[in-house]
C-alpha positions as CSV (number, residue, x, y, z in Angstrom):
1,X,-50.5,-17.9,-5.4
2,X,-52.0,-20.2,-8.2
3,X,-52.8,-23.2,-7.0
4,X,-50.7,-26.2,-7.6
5,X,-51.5,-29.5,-8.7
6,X,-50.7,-32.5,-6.4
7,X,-47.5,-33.3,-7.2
8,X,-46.4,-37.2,-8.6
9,X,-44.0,-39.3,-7.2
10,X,-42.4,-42.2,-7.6
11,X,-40.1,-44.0,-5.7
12,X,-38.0,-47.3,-6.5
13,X,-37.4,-49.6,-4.1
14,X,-33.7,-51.4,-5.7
15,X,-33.3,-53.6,-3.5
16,X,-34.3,-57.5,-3.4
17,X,-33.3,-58.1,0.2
18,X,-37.1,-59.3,1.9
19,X,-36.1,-57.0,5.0
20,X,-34.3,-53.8,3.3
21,X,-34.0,-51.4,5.3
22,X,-34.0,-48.9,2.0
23,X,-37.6,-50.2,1.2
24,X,-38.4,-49.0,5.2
25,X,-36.3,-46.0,4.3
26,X,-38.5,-45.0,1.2
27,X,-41.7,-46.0,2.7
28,X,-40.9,-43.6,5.4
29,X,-39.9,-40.9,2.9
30,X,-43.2,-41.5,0.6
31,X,-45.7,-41.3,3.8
32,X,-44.0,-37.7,4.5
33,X,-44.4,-36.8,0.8
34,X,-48.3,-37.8,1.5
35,X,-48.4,-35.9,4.6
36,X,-46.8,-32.7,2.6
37,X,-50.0,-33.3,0.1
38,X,-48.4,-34.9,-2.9
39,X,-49.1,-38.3,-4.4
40,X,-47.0,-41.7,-3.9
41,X,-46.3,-44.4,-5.9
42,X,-43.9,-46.9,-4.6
43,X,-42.7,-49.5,-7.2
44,X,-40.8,-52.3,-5.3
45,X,-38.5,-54.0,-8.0
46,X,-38.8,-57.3,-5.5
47,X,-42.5,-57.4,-6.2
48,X,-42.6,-55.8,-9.5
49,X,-38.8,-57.7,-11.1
50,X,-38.1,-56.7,-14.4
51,X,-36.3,-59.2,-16.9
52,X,-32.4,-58.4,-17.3
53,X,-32.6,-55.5,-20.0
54,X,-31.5,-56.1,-23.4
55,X,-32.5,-53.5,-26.0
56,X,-33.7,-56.5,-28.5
57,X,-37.1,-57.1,-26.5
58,X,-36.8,-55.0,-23.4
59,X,-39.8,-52.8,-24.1
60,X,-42.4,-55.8,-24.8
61,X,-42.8,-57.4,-21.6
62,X,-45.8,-57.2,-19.0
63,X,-43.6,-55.8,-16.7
64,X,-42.5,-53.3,-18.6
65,X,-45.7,-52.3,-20.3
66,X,-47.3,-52.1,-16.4
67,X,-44.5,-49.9,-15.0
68,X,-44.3,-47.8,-18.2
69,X,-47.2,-45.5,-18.1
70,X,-45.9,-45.2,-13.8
71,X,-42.7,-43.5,-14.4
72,X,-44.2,-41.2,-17.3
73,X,-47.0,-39.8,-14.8
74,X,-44.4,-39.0,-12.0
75,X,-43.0,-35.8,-12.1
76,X,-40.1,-36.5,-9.1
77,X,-38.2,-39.9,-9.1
78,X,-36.9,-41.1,-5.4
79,X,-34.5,-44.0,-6.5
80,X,-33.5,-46.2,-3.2
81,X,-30.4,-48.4,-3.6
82,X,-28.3,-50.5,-1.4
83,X,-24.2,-49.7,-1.6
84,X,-22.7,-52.8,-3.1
85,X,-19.2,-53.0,-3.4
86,X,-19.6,-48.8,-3.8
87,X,-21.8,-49.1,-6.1
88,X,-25.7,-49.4,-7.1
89,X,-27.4,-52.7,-6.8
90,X,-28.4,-54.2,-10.2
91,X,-32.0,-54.4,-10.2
92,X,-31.4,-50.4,-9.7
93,X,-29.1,-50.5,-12.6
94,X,-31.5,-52.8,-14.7
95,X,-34.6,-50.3,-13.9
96,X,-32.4,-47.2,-15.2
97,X,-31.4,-48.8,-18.0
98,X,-35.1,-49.8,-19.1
99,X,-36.2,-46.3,-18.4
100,X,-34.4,-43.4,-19.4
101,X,-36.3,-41.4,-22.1
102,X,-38.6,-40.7,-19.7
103,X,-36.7,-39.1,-17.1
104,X,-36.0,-35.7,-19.2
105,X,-36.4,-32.7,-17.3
106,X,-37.6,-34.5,-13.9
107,X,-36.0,-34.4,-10.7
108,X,-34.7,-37.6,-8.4
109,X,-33.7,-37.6,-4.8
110,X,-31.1,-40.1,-3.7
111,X,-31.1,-42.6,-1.1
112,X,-28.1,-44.9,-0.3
113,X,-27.9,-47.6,1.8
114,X,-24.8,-48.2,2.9
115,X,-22.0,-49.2,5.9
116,X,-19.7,-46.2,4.8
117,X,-21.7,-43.1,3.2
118,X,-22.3,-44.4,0.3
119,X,-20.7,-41.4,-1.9
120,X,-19.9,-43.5,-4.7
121,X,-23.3,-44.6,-5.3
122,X,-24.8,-40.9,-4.8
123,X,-22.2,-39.7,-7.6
124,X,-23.5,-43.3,-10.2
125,X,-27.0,-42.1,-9.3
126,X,-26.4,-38.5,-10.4
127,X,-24.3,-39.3,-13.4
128,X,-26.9,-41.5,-14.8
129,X,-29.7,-38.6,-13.8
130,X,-27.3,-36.2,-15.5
131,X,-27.1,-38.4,-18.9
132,X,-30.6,-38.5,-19.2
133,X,-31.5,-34.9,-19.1
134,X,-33.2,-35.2,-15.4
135,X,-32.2,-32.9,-12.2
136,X,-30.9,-34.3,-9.3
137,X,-31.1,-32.6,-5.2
138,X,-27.9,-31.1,-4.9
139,X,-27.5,-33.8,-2.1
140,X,-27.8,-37.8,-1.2
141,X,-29.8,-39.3,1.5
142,X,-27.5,-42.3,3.0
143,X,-28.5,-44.3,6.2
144,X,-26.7,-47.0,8.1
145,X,-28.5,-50.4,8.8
146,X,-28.3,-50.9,12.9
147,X,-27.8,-47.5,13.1
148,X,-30.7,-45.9,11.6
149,X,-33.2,-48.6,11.0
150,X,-33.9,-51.2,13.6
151,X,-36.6,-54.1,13.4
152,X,-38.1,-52.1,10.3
153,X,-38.4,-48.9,12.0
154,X,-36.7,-45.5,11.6
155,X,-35.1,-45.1,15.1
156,X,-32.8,-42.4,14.2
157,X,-33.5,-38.8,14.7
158,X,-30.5,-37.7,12.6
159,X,-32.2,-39.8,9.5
160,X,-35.8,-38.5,10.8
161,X,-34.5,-35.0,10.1
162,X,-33.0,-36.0,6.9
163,X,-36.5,-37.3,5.6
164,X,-38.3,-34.4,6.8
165,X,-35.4,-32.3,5.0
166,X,-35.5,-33.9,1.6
167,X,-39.0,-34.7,2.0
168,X,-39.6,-30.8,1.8
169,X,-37.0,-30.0,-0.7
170,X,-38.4,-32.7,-3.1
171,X,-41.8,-30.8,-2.5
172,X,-40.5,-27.8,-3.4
173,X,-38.6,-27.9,-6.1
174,X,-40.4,-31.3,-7.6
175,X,-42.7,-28.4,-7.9
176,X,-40.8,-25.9,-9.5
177,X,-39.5,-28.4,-12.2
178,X,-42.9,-30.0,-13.0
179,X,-44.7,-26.3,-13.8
180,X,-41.0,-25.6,-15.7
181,X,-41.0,-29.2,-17.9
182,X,-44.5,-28.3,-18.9
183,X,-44.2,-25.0,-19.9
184,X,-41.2,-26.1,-22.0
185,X,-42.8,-28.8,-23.7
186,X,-46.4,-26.7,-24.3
187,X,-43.9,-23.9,-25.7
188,X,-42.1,-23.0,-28.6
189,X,-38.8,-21.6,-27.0
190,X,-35.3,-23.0,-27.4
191,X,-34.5,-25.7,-24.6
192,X,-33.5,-29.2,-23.7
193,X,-36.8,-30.0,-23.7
194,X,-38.1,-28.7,-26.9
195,X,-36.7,-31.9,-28.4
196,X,-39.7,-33.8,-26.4
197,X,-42.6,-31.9,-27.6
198,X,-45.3,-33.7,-29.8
């Protein structure tokens, strides 16, 4: 078997709450994605806000111009959003709608916060994955806070075997994807992707 690069990921934190249990959630997730020898970067939209988008000077500010050159280099996309009202927070909304051209052809894992199962927000997740071109698990990771998460710890071992579940499927098929998307965009055959090549 060839060898395979480390693969890149990057996972959002969408939540502004200072004790979210998503961010505990994701952190988990990203330490598991270390331990399965890929690389983490963890952009935490409370540390890291982005100005409300608007098309007329989005793409000029620091913030921006920081996370930018992040969310090309990553290869899988974990997004990690509270269920408000059965629906995504909006910094998670505002961070989609800054960054979408650069989602083409990548893959993003799903994780929902939420009282219920947070279905609704899964399905906004995909559809916006599925608008810009990217590949999506063929499932949502949703925990429970008081349930799952207690005093910023994972006490669950239902949600523990979730992780470890999506941690290895985002492995797998992150990788799958990544040697795919470049092939495509090195090549000259018809494709989604061929749109993207320089």
């Amino acid at each position: 078997m060839a060898h395979q690069q480390q693969l890149k990921i990057l996972a959002v934190v969408g939540s502004l709450q200072r004790e979210s249990v998503t961010r505990v959630v994701l952190r988990e997730l990203a330490e598991r994605m270390e331990r399965l020898g890929c690389t983490t970067d963890l952009v935490d939209l409370e540390a890291e806000p982005l100005p409300l988008y608007n098309p007329d000077h989005a793409r000029k500010g620091g913030v921006y111009l920081g996370l930018k050159p992040r969310v090309e280099a990553a290869e899988v996309l974990i997004l990690g959003t509270p269920d408000y009202h059965g629906s995504i927070s909006g910094v998670m909304k505002n961070f989609l709608d800054h960054f979408w051209h650069e989602f083409t052809g990548k893959l993003f894992g799903t994780v929902v916060a939420s009282h219920e199962k947070g279905l609704t927000a899964t399905d906004q997740l995909r559809t916006i994955a599925r608008q810009c071109y990217a590949w999506t698990l063929p499932y949502g990771l949703s925990l429970a806070e008081k349930v799952d998460v207690k005093d910023g710890h994972v006490t669950s071992d239902a949600l523990r075997h979730k992780l470890e579940m999506m941690a290895r499927d985002l492995q797998i098929y992150g990788q799958l994807l990544a040697a795919q998307r470049q092939a495509d965009l090195a090549g000259t055959d018809p494709g989604f992707m061929a749109k993207h090549r320089h």
